[in-house]
CHARMM-style PDB file with segment names, atoms N, HN, CA, C and O in Angstrom:
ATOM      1  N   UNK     1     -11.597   8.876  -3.840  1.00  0.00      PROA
ATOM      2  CA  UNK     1     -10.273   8.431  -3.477  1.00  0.00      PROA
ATOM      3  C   UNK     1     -10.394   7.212  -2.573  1.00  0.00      PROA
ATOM      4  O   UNK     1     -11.048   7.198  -1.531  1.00  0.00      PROA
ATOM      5  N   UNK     2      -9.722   6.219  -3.055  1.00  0.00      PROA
ATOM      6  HN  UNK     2      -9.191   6.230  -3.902  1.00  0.00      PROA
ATOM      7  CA  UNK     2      -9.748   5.476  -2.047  1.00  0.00      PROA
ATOM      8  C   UNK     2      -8.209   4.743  -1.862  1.00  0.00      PROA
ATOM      9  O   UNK     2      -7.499   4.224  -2.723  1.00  0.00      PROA
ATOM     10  N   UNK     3      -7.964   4.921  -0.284  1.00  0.00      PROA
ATOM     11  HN  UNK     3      -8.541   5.342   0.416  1.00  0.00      PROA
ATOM     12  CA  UNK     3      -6.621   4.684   0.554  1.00  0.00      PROA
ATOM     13  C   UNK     3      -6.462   2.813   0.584  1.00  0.00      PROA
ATOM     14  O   UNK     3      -7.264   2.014   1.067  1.00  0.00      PROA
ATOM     15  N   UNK     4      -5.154   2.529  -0.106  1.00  0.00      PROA
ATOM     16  HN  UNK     4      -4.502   3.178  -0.499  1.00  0.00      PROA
ATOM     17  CA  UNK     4      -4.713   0.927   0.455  1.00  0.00      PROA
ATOM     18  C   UNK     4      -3.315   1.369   0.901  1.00  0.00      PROA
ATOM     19  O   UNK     4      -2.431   1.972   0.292  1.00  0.00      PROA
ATOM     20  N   UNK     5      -3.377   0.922   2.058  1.00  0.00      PROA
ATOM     21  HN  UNK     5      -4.095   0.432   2.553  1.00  0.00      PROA
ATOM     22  CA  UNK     5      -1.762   0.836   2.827  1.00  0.00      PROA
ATOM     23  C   UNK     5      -1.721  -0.311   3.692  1.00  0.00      PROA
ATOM     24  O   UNK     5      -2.595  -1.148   3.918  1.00  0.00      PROA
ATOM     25  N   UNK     6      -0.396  -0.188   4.196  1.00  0.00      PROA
ATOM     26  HN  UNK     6       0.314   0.491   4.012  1.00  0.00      PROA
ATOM     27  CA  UNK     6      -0.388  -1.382   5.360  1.00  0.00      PROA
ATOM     28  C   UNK     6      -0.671  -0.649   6.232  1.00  0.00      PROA
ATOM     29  O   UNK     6      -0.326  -1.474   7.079  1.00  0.00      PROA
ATOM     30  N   UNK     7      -0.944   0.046   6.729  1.00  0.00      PROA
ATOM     31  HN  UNK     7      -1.224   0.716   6.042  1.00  0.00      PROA
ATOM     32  CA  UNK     7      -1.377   1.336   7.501  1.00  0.00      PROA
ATOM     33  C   UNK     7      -0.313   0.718   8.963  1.00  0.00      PROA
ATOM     34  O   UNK     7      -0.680   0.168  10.001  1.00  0.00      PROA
ATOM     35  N   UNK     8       0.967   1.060   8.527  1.00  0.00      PROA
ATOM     36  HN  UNK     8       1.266   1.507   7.684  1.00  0.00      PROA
ATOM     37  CA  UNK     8       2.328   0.275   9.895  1.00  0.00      PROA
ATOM     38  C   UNK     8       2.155   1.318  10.855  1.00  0.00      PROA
ATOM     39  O   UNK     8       2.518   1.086  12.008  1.00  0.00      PROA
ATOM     40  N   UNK     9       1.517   2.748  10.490  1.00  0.00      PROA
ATOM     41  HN  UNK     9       1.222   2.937   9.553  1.00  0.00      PROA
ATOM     42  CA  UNK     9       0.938   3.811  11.732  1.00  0.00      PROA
ATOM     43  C   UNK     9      -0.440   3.642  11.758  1.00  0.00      PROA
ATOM     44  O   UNK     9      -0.915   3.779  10.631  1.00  0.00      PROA
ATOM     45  N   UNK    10      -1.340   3.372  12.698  1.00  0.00      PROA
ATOM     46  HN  UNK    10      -0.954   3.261  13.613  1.00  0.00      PROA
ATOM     47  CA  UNK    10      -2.566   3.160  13.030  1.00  0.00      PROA
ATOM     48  C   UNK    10      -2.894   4.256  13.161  1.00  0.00      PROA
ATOM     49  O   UNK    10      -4.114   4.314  13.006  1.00  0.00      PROA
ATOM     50  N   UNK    11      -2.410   5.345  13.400  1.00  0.00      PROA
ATOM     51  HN  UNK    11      -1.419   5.298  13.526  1.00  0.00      PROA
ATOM     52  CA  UNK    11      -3.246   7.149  13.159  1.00  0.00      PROA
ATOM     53  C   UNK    11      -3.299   7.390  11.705  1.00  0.00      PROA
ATOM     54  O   UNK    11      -3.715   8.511  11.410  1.00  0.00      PROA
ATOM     55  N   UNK    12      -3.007   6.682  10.808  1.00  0.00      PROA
ATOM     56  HN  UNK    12      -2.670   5.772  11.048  1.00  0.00      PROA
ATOM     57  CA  UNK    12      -2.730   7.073   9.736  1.00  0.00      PROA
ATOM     58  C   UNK    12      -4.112   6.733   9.272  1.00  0.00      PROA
ATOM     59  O   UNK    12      -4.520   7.683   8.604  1.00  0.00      PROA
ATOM     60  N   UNK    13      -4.887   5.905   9.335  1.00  0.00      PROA
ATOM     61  HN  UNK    13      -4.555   5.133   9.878  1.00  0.00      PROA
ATOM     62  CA  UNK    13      -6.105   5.138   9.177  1.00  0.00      PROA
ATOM     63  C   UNK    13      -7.030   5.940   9.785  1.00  0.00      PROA
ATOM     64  O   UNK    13      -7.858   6.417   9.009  1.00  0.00      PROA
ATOM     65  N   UNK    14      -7.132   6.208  10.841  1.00  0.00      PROA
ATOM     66  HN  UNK    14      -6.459   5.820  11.472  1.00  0.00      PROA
ATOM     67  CA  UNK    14      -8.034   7.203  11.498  1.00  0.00      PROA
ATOM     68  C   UNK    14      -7.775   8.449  10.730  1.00  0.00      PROA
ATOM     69  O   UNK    14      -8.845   8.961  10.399  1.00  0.00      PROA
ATOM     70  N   UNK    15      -6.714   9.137  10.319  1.00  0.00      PROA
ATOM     71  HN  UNK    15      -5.845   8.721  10.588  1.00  0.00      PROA
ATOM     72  CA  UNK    15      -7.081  10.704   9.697  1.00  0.00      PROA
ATOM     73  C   UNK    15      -7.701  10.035   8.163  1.00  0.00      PROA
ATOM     74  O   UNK    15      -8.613  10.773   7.792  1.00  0.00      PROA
ATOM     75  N   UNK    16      -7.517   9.052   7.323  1.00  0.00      PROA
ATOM     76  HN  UNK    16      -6.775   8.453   7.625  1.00  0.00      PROA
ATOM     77  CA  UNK    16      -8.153   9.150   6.284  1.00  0.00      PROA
ATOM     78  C   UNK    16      -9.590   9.036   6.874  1.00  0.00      PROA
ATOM     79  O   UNK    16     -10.472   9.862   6.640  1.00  0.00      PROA
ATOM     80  N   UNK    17      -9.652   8.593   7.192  1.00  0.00      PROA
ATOM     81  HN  UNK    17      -8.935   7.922   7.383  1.00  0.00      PROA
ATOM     82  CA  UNK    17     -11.476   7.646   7.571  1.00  0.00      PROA
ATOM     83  C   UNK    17     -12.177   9.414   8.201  1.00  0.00      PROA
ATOM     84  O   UNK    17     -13.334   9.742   7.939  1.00  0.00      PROA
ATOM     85  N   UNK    18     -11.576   9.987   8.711  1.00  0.00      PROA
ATOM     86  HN  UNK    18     -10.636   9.721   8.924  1.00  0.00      PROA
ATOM     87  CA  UNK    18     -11.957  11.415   8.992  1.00  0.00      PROA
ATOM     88  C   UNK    18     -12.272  12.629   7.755  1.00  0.00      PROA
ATOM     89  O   UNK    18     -12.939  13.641   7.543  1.00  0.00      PROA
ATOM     90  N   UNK    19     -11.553  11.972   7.310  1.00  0.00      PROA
ATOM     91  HN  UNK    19     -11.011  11.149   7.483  1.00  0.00      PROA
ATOM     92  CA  UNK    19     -11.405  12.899   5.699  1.00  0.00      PROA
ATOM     93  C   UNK    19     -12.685  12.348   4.901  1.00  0.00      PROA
ATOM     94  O   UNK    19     -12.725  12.889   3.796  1.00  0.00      PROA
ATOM     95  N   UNK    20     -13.664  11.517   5.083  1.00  0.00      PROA
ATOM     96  HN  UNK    20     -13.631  11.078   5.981  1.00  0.00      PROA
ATOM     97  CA  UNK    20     -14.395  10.851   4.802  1.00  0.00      PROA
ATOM     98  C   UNK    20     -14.018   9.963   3.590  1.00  0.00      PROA
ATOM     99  O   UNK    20     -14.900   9.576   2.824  1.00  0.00      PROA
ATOM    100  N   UNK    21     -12.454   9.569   3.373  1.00  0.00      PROA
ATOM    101  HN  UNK    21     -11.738   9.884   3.995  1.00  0.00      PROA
ATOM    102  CA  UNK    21     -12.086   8.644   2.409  1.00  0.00      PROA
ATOM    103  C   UNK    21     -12.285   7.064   3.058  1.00  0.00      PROA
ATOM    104  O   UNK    21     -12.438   6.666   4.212  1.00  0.00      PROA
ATOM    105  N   UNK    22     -12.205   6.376   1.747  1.00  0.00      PROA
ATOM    106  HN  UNK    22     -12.081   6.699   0.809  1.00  0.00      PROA
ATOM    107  CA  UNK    22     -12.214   5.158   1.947  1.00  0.00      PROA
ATOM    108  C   UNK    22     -10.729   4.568   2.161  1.00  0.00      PROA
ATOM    109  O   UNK    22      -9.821   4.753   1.351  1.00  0.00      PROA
ATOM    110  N   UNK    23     -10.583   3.746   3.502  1.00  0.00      PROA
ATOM    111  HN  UNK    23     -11.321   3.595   4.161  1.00  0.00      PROA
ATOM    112  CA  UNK    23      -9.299   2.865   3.665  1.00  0.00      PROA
ATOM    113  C   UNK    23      -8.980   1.404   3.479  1.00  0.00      PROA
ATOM    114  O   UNK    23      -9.708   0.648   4.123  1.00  0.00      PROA
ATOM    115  N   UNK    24      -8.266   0.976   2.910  1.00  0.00      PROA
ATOM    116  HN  UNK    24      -7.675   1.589   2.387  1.00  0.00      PROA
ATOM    117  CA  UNK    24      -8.230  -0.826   2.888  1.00  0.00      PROA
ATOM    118  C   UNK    24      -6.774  -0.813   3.604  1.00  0.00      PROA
ATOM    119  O   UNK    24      -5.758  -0.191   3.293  1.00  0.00      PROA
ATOM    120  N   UNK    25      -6.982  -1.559   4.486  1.00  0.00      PROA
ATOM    121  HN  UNK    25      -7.808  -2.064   4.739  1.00  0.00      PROA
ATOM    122  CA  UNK    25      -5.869  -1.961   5.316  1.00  0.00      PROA
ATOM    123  C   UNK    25      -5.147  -3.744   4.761  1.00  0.00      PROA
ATOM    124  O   UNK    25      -5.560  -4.834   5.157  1.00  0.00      PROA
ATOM    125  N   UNK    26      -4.124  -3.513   3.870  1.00  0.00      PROA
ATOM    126  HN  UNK    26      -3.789  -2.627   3.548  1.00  0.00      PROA
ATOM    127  CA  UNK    26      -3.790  -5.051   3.705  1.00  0.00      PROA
ATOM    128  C   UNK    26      -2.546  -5.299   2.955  1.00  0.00      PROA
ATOM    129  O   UNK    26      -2.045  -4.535   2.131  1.00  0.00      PROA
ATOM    130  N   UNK    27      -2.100  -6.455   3.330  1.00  0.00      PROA
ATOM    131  HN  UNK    27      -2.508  -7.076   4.000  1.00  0.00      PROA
ATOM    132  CA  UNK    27      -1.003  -6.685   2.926  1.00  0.00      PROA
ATOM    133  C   UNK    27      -0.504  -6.813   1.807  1.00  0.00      PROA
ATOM    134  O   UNK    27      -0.652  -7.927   1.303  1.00  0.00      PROA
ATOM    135  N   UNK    28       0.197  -5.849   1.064  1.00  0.00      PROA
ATOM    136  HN  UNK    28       0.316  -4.944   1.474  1.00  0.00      PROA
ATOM    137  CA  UNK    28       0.445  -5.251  -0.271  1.00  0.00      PROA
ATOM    138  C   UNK    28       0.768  -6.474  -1.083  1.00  0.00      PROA
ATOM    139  O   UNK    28      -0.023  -6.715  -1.995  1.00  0.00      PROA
ATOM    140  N   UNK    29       1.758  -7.269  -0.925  1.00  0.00      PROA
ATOM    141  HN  UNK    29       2.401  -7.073  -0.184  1.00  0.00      PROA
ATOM    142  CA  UNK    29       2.033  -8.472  -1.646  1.00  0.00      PROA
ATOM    143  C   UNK    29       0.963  -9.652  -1.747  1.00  0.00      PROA
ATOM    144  O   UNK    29       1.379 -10.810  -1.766  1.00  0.00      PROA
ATOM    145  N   UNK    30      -0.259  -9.416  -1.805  1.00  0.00      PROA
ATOM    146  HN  UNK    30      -0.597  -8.475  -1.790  1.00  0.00      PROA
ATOM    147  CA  UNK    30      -0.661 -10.670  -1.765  1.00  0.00      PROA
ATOM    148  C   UNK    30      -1.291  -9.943  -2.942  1.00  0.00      PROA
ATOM    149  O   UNK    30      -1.752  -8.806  -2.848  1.00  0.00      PROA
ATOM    150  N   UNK    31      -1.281 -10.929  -4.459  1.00  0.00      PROA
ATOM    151  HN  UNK    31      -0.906 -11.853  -4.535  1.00  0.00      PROA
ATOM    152  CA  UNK    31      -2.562 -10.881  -5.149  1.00  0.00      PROA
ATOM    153  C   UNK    31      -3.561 -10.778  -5.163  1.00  0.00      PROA
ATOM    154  O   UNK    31      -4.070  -9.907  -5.868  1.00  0.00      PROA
ATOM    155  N   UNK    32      -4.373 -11.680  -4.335  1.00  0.00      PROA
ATOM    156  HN  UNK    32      -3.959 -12.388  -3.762  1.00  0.00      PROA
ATOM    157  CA  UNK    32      -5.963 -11.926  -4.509  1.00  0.00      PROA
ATOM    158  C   UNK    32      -6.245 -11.319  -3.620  1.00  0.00      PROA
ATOM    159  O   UNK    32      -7.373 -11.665  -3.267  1.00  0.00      PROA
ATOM    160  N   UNK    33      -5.657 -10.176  -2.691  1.00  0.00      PROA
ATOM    161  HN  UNK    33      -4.741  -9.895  -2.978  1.00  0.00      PROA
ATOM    162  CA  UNK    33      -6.481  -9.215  -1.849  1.00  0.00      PROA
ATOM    163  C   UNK    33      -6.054  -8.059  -2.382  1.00  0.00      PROA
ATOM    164  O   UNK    33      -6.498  -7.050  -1.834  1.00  0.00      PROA
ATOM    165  N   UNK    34      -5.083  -7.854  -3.588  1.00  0.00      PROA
ATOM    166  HN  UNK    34      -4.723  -8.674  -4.033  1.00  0.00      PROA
ATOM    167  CA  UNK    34      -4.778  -7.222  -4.411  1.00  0.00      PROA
ATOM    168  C   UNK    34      -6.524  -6.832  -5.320  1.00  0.00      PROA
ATOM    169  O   UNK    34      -7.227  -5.826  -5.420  1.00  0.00      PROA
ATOM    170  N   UNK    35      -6.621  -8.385  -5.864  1.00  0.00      PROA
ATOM    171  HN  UNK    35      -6.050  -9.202  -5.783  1.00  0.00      PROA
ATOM    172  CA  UNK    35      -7.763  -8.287  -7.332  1.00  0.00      PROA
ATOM    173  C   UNK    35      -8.717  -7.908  -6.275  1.00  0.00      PROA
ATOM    174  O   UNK    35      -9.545  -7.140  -6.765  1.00  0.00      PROA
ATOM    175  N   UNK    36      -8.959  -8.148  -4.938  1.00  0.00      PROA
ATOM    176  HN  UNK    36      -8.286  -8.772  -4.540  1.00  0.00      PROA
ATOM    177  CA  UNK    36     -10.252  -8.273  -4.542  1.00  0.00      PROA
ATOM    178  C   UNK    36     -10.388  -6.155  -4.254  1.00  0.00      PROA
ATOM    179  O   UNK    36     -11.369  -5.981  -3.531  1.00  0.00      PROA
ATOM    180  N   UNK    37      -9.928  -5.197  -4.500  1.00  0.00      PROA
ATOM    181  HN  UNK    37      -9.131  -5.338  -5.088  1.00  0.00      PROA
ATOM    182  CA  UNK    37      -9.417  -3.903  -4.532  1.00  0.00      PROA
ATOM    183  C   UNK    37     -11.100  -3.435  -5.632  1.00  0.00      PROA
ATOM    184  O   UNK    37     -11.283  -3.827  -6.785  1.00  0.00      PROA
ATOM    185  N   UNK    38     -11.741  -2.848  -5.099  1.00  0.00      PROA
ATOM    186  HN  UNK    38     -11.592  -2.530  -4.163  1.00  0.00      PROA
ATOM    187  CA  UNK    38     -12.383  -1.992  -6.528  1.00  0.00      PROA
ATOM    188  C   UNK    38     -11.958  -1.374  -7.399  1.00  0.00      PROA
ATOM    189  O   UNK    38     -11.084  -0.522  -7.233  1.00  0.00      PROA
ATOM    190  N   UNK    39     -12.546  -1.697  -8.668  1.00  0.00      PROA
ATOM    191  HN  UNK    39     -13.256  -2.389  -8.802  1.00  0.00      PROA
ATOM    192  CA  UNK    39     -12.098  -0.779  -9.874  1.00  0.00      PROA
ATOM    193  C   UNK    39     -11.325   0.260  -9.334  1.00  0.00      PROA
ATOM    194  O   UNK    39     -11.179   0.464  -8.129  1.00  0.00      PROA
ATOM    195  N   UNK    40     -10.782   0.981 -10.341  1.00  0.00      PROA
ATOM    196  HN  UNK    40     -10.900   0.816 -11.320  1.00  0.00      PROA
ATOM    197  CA  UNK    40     -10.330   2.440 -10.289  1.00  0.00      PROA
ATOM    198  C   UNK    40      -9.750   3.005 -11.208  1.00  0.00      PROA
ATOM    199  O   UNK    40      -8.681   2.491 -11.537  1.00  0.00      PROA
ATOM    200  N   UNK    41     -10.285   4.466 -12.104  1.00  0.00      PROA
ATOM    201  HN  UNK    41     -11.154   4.883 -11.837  1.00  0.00      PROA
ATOM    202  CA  UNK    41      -9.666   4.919 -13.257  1.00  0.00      PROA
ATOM    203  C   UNK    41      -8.081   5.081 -12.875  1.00  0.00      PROA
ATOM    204  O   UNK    41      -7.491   4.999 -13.952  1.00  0.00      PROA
ATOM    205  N   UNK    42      -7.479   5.204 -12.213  1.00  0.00      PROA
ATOM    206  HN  UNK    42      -7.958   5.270 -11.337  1.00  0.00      PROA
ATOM    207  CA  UNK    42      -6.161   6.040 -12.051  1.00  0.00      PROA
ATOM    208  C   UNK    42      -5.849   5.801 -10.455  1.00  0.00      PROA
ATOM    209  O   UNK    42      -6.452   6.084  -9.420  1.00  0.00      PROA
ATOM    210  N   UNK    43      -4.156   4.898 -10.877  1.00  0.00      PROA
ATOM    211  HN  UNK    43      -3.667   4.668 -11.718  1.00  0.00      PROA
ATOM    212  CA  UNK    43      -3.975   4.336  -9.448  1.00  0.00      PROA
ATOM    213  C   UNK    43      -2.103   5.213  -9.296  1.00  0.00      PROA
ATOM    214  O   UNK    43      -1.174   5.175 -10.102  1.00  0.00      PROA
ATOM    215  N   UNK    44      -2.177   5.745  -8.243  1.00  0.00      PROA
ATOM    216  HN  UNK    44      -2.932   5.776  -7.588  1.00  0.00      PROA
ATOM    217  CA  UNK    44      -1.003   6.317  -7.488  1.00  0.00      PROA
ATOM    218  C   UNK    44      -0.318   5.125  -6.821  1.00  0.00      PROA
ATOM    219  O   UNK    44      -1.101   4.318  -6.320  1.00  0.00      PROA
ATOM    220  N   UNK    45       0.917   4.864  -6.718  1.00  0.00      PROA
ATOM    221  HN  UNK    45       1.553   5.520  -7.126  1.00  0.00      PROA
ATOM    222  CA  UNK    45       1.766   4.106  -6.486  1.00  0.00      PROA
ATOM    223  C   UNK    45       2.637   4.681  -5.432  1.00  0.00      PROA
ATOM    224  O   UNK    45       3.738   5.104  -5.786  1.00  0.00      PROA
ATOM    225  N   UNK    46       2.305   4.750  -4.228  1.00  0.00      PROA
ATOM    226  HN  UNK    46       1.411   4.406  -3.940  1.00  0.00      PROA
ATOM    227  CA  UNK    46       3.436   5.387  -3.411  1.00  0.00      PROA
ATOM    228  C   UNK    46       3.922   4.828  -1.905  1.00  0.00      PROA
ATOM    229  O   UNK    46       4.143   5.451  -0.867  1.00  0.00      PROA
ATOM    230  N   UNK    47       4.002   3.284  -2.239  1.00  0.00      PROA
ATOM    231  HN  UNK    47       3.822   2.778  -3.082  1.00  0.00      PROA
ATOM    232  CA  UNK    47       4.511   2.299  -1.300  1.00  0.00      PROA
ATOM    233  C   UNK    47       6.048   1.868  -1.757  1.00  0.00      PROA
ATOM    234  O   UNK    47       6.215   0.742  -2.224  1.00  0.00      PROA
ATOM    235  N   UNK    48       6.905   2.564  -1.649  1.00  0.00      PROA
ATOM    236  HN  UNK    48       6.769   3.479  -1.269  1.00  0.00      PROA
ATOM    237  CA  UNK    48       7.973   1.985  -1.981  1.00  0.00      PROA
ATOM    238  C   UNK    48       8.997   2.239  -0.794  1.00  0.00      PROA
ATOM    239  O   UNK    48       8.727   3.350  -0.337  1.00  0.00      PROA
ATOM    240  N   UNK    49       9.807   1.806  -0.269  1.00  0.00      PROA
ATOM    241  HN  UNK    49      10.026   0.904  -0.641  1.00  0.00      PROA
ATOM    242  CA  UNK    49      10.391   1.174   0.770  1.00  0.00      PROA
ATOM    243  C   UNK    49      12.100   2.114   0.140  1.00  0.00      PROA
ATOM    244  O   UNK    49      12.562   1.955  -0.990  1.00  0.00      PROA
ATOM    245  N   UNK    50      12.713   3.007   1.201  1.00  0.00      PROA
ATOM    246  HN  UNK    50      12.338   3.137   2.119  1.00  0.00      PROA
ATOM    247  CA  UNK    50      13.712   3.814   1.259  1.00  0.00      PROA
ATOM    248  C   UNK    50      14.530   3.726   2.140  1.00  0.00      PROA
ATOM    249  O   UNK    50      15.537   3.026   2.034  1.00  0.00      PROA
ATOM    250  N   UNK    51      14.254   4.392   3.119  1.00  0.00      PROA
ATOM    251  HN  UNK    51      13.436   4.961   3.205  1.00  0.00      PROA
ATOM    252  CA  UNK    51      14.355   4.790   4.399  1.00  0.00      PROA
ATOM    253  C   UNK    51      14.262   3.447   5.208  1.00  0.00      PROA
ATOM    254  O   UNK    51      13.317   2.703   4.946  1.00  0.00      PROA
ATOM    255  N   UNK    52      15.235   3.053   6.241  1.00  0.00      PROA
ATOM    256  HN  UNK    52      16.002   3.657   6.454  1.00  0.00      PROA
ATOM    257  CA  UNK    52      14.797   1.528   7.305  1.00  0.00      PROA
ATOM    258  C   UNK    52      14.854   0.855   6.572  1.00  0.00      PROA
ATOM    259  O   UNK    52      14.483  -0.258   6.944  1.00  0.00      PROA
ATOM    260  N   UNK    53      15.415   0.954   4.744  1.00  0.00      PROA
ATOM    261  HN  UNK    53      15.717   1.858   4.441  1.00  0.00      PROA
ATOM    262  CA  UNK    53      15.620  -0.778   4.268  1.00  0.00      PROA
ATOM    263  C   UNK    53      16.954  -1.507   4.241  1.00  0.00      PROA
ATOM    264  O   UNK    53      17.225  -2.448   3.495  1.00  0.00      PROA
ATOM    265  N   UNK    54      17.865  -0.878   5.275  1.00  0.00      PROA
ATOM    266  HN  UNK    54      17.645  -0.113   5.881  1.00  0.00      PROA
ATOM    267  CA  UNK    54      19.227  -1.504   5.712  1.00  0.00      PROA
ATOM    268  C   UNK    54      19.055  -3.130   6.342  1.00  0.00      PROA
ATOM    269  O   UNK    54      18.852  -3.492   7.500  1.00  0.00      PROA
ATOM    270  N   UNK    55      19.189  -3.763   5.345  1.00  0.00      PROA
ATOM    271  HN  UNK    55      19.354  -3.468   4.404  1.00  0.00      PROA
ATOM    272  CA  UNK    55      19.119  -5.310   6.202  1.00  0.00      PROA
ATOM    273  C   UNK    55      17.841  -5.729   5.807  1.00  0.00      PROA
ATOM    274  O   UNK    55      17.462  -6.835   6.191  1.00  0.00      PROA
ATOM    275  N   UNK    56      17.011  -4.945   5.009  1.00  0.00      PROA
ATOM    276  HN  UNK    56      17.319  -4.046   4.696  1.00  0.00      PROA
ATOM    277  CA  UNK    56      16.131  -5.666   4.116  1.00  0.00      PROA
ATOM    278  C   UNK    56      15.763  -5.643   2.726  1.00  0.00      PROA
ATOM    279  O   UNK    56      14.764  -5.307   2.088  1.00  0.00      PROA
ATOM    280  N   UNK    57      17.088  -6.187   2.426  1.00  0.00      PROA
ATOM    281  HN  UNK    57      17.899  -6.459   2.944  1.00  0.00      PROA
ATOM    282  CA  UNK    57      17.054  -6.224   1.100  1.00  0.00      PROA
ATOM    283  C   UNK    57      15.854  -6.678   0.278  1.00  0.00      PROA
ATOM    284  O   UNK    57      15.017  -5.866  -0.115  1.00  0.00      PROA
ATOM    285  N   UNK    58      15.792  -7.748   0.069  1.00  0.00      PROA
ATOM    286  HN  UNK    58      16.473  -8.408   0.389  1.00  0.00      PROA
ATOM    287  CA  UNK    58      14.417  -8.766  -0.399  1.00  0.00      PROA
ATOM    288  C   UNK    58      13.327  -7.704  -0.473  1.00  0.00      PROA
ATOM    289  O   UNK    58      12.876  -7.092  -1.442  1.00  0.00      PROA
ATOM    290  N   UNK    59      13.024  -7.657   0.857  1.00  0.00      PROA
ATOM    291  HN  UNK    59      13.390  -8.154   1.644  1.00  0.00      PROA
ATOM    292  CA  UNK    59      11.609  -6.624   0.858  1.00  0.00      PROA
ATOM    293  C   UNK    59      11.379  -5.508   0.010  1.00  0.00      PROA
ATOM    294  O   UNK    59      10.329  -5.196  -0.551  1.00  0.00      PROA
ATOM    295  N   UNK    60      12.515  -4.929  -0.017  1.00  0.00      PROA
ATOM    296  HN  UNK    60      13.368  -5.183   0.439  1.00  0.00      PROA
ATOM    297  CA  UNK    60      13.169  -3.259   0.051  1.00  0.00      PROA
ATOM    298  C   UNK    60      13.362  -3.795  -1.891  1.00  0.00      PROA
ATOM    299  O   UNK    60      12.802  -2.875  -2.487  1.00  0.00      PROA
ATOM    300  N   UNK    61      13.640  -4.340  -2.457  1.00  0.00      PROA
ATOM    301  HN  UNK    61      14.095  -5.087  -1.974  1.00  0.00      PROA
ATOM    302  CA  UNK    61      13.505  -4.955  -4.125  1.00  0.00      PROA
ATOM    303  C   UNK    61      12.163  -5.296  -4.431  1.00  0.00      PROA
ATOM    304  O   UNK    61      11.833  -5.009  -5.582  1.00  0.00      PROA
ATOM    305  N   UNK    62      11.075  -5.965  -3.537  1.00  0.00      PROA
ATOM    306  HN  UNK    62      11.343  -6.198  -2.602  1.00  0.00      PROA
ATOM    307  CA  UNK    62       9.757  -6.717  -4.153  1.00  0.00      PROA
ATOM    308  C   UNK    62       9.156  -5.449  -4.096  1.00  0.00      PROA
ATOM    309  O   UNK    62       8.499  -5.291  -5.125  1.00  0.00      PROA
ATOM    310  N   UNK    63       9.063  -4.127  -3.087  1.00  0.00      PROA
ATOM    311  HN  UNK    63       9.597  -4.255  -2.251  1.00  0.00      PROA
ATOM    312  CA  UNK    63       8.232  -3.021  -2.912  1.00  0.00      PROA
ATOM    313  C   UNK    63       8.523  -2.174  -3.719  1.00  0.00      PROA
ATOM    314  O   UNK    63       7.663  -1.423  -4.179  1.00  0.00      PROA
ATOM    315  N   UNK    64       9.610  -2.116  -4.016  1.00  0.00      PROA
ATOM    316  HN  UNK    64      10.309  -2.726  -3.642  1.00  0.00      PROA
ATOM    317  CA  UNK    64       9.994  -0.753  -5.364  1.00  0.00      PROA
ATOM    318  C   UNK    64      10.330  -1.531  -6.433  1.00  0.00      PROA
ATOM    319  O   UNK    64      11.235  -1.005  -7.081  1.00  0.00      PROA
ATOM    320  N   UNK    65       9.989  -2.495  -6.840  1.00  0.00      PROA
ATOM    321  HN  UNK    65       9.254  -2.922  -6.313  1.00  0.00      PROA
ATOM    322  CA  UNK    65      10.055  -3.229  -8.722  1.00  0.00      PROA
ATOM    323  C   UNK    65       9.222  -4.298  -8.868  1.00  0.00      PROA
ATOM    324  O   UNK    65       8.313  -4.286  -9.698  1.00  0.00      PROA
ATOM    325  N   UNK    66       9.401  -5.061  -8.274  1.00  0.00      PROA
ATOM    326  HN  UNK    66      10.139  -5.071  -7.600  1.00  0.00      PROA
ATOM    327  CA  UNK    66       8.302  -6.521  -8.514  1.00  0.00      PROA
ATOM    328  C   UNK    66       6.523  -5.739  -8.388  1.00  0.00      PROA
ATOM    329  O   UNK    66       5.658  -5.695  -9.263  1.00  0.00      PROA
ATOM    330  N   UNK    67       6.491  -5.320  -7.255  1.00  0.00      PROA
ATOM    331  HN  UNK    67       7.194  -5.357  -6.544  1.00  0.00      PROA
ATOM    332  CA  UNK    67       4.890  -5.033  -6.809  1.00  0.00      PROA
ATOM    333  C   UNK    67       4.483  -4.310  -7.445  1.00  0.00      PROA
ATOM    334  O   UNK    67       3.292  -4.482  -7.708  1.00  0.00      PROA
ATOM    335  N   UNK    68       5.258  -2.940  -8.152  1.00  0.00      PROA
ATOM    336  HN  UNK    68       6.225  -2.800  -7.938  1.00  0.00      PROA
ATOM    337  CA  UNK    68       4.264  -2.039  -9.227  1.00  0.00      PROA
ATOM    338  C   UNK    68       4.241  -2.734 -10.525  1.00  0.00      PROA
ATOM    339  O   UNK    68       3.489  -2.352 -11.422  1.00  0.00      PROA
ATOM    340  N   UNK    69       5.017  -3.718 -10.659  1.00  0.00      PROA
ATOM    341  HN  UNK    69       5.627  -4.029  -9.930  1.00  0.00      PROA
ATOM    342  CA  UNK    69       4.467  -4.432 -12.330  1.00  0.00      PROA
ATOM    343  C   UNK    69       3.235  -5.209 -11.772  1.00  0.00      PROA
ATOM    344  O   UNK    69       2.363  -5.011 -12.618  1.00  0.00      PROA
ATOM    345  N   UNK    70       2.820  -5.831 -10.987  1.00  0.00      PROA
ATOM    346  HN  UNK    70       3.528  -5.992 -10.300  1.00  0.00      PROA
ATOM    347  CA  UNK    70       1.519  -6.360 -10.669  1.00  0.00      PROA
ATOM    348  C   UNK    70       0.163  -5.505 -10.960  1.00  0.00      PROA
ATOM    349  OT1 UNK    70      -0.938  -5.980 -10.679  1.00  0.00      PROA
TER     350      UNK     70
END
């Protein structure tokens, strides 16, 4: 298993890394730190933006439609 988040809770990073998983900490919208990601048979998608997206629209559209077609 290996963890990519923006990790916006910094404990969140420490319990994976405890779990002895692998974490990538980075900013979801960028491509080429996207491609730069290792292989992987089977990818879970569970960055999508709900909750706190009052007044951010833009964001709150690129995280739940644009970014999983990438």
């Amino acid at each position: 298993m290996i963890g990519v988040s923006r990790f916006s809770a910094s404990a969140a990073g420490t319990t994976i890394a405890r779990m002895g998983r692998r974490g990538h900490a980075l900013r979801l919208a960028g491509r080429k730190l996207l491609a730069a990601l290792p292989e992987a048979a089977n990818v879970v998608y569970m960055a999508g933006m709900k909750f706190g997206s009052t007044g951010q629209e833009p964001l709150t559209w690129a995280m739940n439609s644009f970014l999983p077609d990438w």
